[in-house]
N, C-alpha and C positions, 0 to 999 in steps of 0.2 A: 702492660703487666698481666691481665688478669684475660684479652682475648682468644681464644682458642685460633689457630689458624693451621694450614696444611706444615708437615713439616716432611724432612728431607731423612729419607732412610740412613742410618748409621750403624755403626756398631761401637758401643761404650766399652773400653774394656773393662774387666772387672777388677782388675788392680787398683791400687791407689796411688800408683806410683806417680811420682810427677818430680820436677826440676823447680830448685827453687834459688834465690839468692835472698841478699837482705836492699833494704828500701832506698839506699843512698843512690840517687842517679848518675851519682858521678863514676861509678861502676858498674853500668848499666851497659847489657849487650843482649842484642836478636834474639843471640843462642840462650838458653837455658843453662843455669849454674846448678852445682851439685850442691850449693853450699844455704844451709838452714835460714830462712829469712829469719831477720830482727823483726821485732815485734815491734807495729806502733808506738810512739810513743803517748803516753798516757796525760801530760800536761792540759789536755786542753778538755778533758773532762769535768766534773765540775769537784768542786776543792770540799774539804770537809765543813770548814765552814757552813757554805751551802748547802749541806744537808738536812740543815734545821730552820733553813729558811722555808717560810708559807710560798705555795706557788701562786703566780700572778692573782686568778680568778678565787682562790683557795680560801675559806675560813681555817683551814688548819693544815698543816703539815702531815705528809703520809708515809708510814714503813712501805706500801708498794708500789707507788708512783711518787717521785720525785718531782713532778710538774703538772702540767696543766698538757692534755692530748688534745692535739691538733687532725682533723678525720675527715679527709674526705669521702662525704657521703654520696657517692657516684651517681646512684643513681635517683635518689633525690636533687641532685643538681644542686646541692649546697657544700659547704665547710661546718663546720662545726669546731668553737673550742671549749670542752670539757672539763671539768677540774676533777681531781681525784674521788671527789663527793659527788661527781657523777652530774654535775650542771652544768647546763650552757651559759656559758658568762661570751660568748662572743658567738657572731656567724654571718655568714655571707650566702644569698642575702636577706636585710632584715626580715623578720617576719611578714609576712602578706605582700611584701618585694616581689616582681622577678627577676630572676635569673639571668645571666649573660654565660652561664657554663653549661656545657653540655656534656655529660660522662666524664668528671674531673674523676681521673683514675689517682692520682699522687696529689699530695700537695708537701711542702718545705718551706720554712722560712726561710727566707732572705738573710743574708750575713749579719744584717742588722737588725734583725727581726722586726722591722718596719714594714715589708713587706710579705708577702705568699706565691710562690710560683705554684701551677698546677698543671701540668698535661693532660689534655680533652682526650684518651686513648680514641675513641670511637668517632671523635670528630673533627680530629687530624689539625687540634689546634692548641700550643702553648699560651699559656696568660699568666700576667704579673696582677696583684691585686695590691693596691693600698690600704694597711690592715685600718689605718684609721679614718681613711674616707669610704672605704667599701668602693670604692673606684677601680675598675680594672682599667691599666693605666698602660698595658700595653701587650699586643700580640701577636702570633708569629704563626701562618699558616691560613689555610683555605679552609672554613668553615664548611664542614662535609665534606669535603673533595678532595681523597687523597692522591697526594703526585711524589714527584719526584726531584723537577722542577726546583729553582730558587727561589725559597718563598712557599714551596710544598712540602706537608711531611704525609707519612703513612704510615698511621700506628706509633706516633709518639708515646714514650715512657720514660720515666724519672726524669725531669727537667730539673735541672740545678742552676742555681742566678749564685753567680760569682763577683763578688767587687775585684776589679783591675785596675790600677793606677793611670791606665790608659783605657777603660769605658769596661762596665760591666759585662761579664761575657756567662754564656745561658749554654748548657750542653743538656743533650737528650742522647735517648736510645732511639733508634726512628726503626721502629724493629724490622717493617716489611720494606721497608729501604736495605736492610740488610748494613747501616752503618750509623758510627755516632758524629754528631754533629755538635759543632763550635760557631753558636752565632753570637757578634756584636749585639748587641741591647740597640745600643744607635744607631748604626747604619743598616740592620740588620742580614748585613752580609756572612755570610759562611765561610769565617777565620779558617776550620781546620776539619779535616773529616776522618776518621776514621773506618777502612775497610770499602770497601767496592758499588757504589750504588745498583745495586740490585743483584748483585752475585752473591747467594749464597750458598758459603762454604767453609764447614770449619777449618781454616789455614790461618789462626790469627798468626802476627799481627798482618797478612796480605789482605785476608777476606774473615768477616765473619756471616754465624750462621742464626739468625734472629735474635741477634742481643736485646735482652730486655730490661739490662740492669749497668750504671756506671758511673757507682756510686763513688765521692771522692775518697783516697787514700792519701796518705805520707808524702811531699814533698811536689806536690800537683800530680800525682799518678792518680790512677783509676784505677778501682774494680769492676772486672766486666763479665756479666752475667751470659752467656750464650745456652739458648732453651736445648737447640739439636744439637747442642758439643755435650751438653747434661752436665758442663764443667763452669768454672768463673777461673777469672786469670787476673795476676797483677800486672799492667801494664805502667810502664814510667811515663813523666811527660812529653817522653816521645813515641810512644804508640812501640814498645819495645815491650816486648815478655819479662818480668819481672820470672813467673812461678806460674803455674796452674794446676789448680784444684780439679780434683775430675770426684764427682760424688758417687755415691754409689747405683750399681747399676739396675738395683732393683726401685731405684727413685727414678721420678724422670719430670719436667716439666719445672727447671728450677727458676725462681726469682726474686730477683731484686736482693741476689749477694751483700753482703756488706760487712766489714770490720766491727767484732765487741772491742770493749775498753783494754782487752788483754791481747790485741792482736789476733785473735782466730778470726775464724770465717763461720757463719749463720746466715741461713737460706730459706729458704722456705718453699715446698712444692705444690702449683699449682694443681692437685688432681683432688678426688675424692676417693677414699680420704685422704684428707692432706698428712703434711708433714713440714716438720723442722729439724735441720740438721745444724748441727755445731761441728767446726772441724777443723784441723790444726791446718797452718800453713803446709807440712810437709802428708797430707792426705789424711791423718786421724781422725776418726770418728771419734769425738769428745762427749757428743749427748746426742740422741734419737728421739722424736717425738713423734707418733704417730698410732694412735688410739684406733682401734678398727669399728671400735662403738661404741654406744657412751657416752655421755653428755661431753665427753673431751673430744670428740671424734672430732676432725675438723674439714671443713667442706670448700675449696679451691682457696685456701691461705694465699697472700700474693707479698706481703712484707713481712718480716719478723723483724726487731732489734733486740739485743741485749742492754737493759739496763745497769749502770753505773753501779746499783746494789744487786748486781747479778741475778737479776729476774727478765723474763722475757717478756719482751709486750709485740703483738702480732694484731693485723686485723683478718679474719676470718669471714673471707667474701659472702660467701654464700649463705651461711649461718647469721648473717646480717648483725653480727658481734666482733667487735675489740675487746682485748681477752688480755693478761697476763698470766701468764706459766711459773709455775716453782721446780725451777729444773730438779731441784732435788727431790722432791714429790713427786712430781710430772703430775701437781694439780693444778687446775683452774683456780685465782684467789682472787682475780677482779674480775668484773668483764660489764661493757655496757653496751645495751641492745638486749632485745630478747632473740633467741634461739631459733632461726630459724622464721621470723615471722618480720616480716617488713613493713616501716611505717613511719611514718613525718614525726609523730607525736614527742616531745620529750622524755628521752628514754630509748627509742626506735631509729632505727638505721636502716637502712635500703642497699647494702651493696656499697660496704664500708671499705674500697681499694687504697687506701692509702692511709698515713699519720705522721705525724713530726711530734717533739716533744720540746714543751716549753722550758726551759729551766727555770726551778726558785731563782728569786731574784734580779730577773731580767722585766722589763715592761713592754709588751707590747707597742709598738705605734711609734717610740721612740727611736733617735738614729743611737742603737745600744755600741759598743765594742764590737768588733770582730769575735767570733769564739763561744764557746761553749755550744756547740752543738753537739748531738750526736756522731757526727761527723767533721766533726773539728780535728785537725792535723797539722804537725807542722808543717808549712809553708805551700801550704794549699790553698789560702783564700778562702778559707770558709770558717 
């Protein structure tokens, strides 16, 4: 997510134009449809009920975080999970512990939020953690040593653990692989891959060009982040173009795409100053965010989502801050970490790449339901 690496000269056009269809794969073709995608469906968000429920770690329920933030703090070599009131009620690992992670850039719960996956970006290794043993219970990759190889990654990001009726299946961006990968949990062999190992070229779906983002969408598709296309694309669960978003071209360095609760697309760009963009499926720019100074300013941003009551929660790399946005202000109204100043202590964050958000209502360490994630969709296994 958040490495700088060489990239590949292009030219982004400045149009927004782009081809889209709607999310049913059973009308799913190579070429590009003229025709307006259907927006996610909304079900698997969380219900209103849930609104007024306290989140897991919580003394109280909150108007701008709906749960409990999950952070990976990179370069502290921990997790952290935070409540709205801004505590550590969980983290890996315990205090005065060491460590088994090395530059945990992402971290996500598990389908059943019994688990944490996390990709090591800089140390070329995915891991699954036991939230209730603190036990990392399983890995995938050469500690230091990026390859190519089976068994090798190079510059993994966003790693997702999918439950499958037939064995858990874990997909990444392997950026300087130049493709995404499909491995079994148990044998951990390379089901499916996406794009060319080592060729990079923006020609999805043949070849892509440093994907750093792919995250789940609608009916087991993907959204896939590509840094040198400066675009995200919806791909079905067959590696077929759905649609592609091309952002604008005075942006650049985009990451870790992803679906809000209304079917757009939110981004977020790695530069200084950063940025977050909101933006229709058929290319609209819906909101802009990007402060040139000022305590809003934001300094290599690598995640944004949009929350369910329409607030943004972002982690803000460099500024060693997780932040929420009031899009309609474009202010700051939470944020934990200080500004810019790094540090172990409760409160302080070191190079915070990554978050997941817990929903009210759900417990930790348990085998919960399928569902309510951020990223929950129909028939995507998540």
């Amino acid at each position: 997510m958040h490495r700088p690496f060489f990239r590949v000269v292009f030219t982004v056009a400045v149009s927004f134009a782009l081809s889209a269809c709607g999310f049913n794969p059973s009308t799913a073709s190579s070429k590009h449809s003229a025709k307006a995608p259907a927006s996610p469906k909304t079900s698997h968000r969380q219900s209103p009920q849930s609104k007024s429920l306290v989140p897991w770690g919580a003394t109280a329920a909150s108007s701008i975080l709906p749960g409990d933030i999950l952070i990976a703090d990179s370069h502290n070599n921990r997790i952290l999970l935070v409540t709205p009131q801004k505590k550590i009620v969980w983290q890996y690992p315990k205090p005065g512990q060491p460590s088994l992670l090395h530059d945990d850039d992402d971290v996500f719960f598990g389908p059943h939020f019994d688990e944490i996956i996390t990709n090591q970006e800089g140390y070329n290794v995915i891991s699954i953690i036991n939230f209730k043993t603190r036990q990392v219970v399983w890995n995938y990759g050469h500690a230091g040593v990026p390859g190519s190889l089976p068994g090798y990654l190079n510059t993994p990001d966003d790693a997702f653990l999918y439950a499958k009726p037939k064995g858990d299946i874990i997909t990444v961006a392997d950026i300087r692989n130049q493709r995404i990968l499909f491995i079994s949990r148990k044998t951990h062999q390379i089901l499916k891959q996406y794009g060319q190992t080592g060729v990079m070229a923006v020609n999805p779906p043949a070849t892509y060009s440093a994907p750093n983002g792919d995250f789940p969408a609608p009916h087991g598709g993907m959204l896939v982040t590509q840094i040198n296309g400066n675009d995200a694309m919806l791909l079905n669960r067959h590696n077929q173009v759905r649609y592609t978003v091309h952002f604008p071209s005075f942006l650049s360095y985009p990451s870790d795409a992803n679906f809000t609760p209304h079917g757009n697309i939110i981004v977020a760009f790695y530069t200084n100053p950063g940025a977050v963009v909101e933006m229709s499926p058929t290319g609209k720019v819906l909101w802009l965010y990007r402060p040139l100074s000022g305590p809003g300013r934001l300094d290599r941003p690598s995640l944004a989502v949009k929350l369910p009551n329409g607030l943004v929660l972002l982690n803000d790399d460099y500024n060693d801050r997780v932040i929420v946005i009031n899009p309609k202000t474009n202010q700051i109204v939470w944020q934990y970490g200080h500004t810019g100043i790094p540090g172990t202590a409760p409160g302080y964050l070191n190079i915070p790449d990554g978050l997941d958000l817990l929903p009210p209502g759900i417990v930790p360490g348990g085998h919960n339901p399928i569902g309510h994630h951020l990223w929950s969709y129909p028939h995507n296994g998540y």
